[in-house]
N, C-alpha and C positions, 0 to 999 in steps of 0.2 A: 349267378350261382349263389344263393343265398339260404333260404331256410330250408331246414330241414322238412300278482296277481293269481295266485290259486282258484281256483273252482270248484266247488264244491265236492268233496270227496278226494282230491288233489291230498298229497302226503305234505305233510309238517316241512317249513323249511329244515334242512338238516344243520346240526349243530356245526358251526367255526372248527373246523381240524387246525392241530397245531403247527402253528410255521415251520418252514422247513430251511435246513442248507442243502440244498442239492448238489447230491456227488458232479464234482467235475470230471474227473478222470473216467473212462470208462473208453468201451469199443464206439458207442453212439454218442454225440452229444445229446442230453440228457434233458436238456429243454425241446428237441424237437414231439418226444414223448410224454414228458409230464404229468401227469395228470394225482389229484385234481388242477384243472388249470388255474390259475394265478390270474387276480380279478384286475390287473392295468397290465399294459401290453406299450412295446414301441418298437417300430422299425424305424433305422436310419440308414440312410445308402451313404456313401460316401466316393470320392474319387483320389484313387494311390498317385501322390508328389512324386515316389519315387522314381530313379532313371533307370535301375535294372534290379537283377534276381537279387543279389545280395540284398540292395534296399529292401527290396522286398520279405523276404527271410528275416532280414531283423523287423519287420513290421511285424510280422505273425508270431516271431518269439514274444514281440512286446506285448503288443495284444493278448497273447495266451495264458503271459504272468498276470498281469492285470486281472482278467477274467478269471484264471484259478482263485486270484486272491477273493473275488470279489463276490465269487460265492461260500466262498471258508468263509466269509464275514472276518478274515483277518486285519485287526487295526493298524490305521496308515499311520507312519512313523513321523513324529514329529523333530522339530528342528526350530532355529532360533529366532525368537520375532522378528529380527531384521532381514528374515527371509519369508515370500510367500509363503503360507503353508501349504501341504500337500496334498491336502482334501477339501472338499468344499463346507465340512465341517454340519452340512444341514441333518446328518443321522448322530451329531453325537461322537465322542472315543470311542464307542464300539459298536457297529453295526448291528441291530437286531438279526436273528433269522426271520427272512419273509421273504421266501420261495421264491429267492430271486435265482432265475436263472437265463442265459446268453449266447445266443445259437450265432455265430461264423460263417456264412455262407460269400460265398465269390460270382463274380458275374459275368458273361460271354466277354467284357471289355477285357476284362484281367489279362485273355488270353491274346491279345494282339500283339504285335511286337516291339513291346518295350522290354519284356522279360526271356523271351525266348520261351514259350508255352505253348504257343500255336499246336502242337503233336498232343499236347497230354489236355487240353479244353476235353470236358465232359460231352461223349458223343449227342446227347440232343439239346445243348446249353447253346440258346440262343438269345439275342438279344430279342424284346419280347415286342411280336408286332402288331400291329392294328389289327383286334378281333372285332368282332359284330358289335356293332352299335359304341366303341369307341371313340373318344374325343383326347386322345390322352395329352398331357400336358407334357413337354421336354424337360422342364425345371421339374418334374415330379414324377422322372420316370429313369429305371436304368440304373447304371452304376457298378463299380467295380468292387466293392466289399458291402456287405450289409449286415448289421446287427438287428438283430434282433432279442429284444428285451426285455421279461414278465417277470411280478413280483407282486408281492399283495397288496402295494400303497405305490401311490405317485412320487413322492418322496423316493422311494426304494429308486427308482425306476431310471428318476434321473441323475438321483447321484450318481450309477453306475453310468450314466451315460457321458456325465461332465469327465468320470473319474477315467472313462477310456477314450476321449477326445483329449485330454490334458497328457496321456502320457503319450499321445501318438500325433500330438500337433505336428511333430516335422512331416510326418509321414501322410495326413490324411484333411482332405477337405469336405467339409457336409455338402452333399448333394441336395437329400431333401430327407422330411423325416413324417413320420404321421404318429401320434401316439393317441390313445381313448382307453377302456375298458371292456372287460366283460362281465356279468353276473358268476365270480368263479364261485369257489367252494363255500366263503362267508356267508352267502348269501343266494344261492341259489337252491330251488326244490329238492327233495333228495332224491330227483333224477336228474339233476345237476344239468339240465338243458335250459341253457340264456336265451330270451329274448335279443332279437335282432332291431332297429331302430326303425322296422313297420309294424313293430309289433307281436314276429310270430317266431316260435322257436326255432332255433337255427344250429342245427348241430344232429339233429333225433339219431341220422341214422347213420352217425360217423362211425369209423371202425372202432373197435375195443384197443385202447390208445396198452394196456399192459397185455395185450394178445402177442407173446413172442412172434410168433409163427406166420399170426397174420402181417404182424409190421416188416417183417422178414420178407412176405409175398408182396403186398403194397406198399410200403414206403422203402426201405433198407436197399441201395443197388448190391445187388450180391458180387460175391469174386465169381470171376470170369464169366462178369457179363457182356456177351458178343458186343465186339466195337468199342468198348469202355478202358478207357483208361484203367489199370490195373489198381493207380491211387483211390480209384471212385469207392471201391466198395467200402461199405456202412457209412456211404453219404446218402443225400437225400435233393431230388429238384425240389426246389422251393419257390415258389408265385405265392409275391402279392399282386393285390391289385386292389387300387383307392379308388371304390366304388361310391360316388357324389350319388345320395338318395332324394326324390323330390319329394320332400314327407310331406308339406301343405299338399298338393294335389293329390296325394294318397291318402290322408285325411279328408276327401272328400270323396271318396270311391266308399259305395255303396258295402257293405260287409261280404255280403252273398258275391260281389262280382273278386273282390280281395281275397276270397279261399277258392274259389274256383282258378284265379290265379297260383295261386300256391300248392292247391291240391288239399290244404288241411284245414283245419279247423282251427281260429284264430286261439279262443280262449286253452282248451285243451290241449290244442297240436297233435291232434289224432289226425289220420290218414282219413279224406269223405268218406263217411256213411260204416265208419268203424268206431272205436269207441276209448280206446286209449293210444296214447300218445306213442307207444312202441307197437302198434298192430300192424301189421303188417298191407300195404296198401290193397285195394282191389283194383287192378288193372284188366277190363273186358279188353277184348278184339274190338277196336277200330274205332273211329271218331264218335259212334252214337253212345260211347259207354256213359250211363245213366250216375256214376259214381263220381269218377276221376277223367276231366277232361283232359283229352288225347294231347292238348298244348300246355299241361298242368305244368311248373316246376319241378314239384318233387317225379314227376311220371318223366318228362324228357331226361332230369340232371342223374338218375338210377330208375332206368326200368324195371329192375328186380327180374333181369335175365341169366338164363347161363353164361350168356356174350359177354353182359355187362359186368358181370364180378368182376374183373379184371381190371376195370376202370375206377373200381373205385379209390377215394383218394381221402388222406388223412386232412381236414382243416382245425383251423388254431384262428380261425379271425375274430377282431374286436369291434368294436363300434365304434364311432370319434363324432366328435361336434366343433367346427375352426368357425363359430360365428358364422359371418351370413357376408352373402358376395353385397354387389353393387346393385342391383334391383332390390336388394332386400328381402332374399330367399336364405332361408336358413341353408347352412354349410355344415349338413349330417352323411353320415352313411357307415358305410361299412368296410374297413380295412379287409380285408377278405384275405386268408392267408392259407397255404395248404401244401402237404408233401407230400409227396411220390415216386416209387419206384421208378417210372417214365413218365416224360413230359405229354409224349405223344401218345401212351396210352391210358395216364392218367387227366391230366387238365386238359389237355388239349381236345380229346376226346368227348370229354364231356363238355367242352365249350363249344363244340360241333353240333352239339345235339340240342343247346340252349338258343342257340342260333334264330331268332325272329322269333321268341316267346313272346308273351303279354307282355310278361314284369317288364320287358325293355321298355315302355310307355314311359316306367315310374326311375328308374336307375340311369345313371351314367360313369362308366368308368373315366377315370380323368388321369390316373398314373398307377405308379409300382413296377414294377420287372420281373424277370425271371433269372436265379440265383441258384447255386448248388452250395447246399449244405454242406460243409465238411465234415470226413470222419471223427469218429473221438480220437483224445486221446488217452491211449491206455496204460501209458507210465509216469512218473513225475519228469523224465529226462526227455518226453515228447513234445510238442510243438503243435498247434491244430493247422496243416497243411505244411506238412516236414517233407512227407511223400509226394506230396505236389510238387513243391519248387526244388526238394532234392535230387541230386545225380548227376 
């Protein structure tokens, strides 16, 4: 599940928008939405030390000051040389704004019985299993809490990351973590659709990330959604998944067989035999369509059906580069990240339909999980998953 250099006639890159601090408080957490997106990206899973609820509870107050603070960009308090300091000091006394912001999401483990949660686990939050053409790694998959982490410099990115490891070391060990970038607002077209690491834009035909109504229908669980825990609503299921790219072997595939795979056209990213990048696809009846081949990408991952709206799903994924394994293959691809109102009719659904496509030749999933975003919070006296582990 992937895609969605100018060319001539192609618009002007658009100008650098000004950093931002992004509202924490609110009904949503506010980095699931974002937009424009923020050009470096990191998820990290982790696994809770704690023995029960209370541990727990004080984990998610800790974490939730940290995180307020740390998109106010308020400065960490200093103390006397004979003691460590309290920041890692790489941004300086005072934090720039640079649209850092830090999404909370929990994992099928959280809910076993160490806490007493078993009843209130999000009704499709599963521990996430072997889909098609997987090879997933243990060390790089799963996990009971996950950050998630965007901001416009690397710098940004991990200070916040050291700064909410340091205050939750009793409470939390790193599972595994993936971080890269994306072409965000600095520097991308001013239709702000990134290249993915084969080349082709990846994103075209996401939903309208400030569409209330739509995020409300596709991502947002609403209150009293049948079977849902009551806590869920204005959460969101959240899948990654650290998809390992073989980009030398895709560097040797022919162009014409590369968009035929994709469905689009590499330089533009227009849909075949259309003409810009937003046209909407042509999809004939049945495998002879002279257009868009019937096992295209963008044709299985949205048909552009009445059935299919339903499926569609919000992504936020980056790209990453970890060097090169033991044969001496580059070690690229695609952090692939995405939310939705359901699992099963959002991702899952469409991973049904990706099932024994071409691209599998060139991709291979190797880790990630499946997580529920927690609600916001909407007062300064809240806690991000108060409603979860309270009562």
């Amino acid at each position: 599940m992937l895609a969605g250099g100018c060319t001539a006639g192609s618009p002007a890159p658009a100008a650098a928008a000004a950093p931002r601090r992004v509202p924490f408080e609110g009904v949503h957490q506010a980095g699931v939405t974002l937009h424009p997106v923020p050009a470096r990206s990191l998820v990290a899973a982790f696994v809770v030390q704690d023995a029960d609820r209370a541990g727990l509870a004080a984990l998610l107050r800790e974490l939730t000051e940290e995180i307020r603070g740390l998109m106010a960009g308020l400065p960490v308090q200093s103390r006397g040389p004979a003691y460590p300091p309290l920041d890692s000091g790489i941004l300086g006394d005072a934090p720039p704004a640079d649209d850092l912001a830090i999404v909370l999401s929990v994992g099928a483990s959280l809910f076993d019985d160490r806490f007493g949660l078993a009843d209130r686990r999000p009704a499709e939050l599963v521990e996430m299993p072997f889909l098609a053409n997987d090879r997933l790694d243990p060390a790089r998959s799963h996990g009971d809490v996950l950050l998630a982490i965007e901001a416009g410099h690397p710098d940004t990115v991990l200070f916040a990351l050291r700064q909410l490891m340091r205050s939750t070391r009793r409470h939390l060990v790193l599972r595994w973590m993936v971080e890269g970038y994306t072409r965000g607002s600095e520097t991308a077209s001013a239709e702000g659709t990134p290249r993915n690491l084969l080349g082709f834009k990846d994103g075209t035909a996401n939903p309208d990330m400030t569409d209330t109504a739509l995020m409300d229908e596709l991502v947002w669980v609403q209150p009293g959604a049948p079977g849902e825990p009551a806590w869920t609503a204005s959460g969101s299921y959240h899948v990654v998944r650290i998809i390992r790219m073989f980009v030398e072997f895709w560097d040797r595939t022919p162009l014409a067989e590369q968009e035929a795979i994709m469905g689009r056209y590499k330089g533009s990213g227009a849909p075949l035999g259309r003409t810009g990048e937003r046209d909407e696809p042509v999809f004939a009846n049945g495998a002879d369509d002279p257009l868009t081949p019937i096992d295209a990408h963008i044709r299985l991952a949205n048909p552009r059906t009445p059935q299919s709206e339903r499926n569609r799903i919000l992504r936020r994924g980056f790209s990453f580069s970890d060097g090169f394994d033991g044969s001496g293959q580059l070690d690229q691809g695609l952090a692939f990240v995405s939310f939705q109102r359901s699992l099963r009719e959002g991702f899952l659904t469409v991973q049904e339909r990706l099932a024994g496509e071409p691209l599998e030749e060139y991709i291979l999933p190797v880790g990630g999980g499946f997580f529920f975003a927690l609600p916001g919070v909407p007062s300064p006296d809240r806690y991000l998953g108060d409603t979860m582990v309270g009562g």
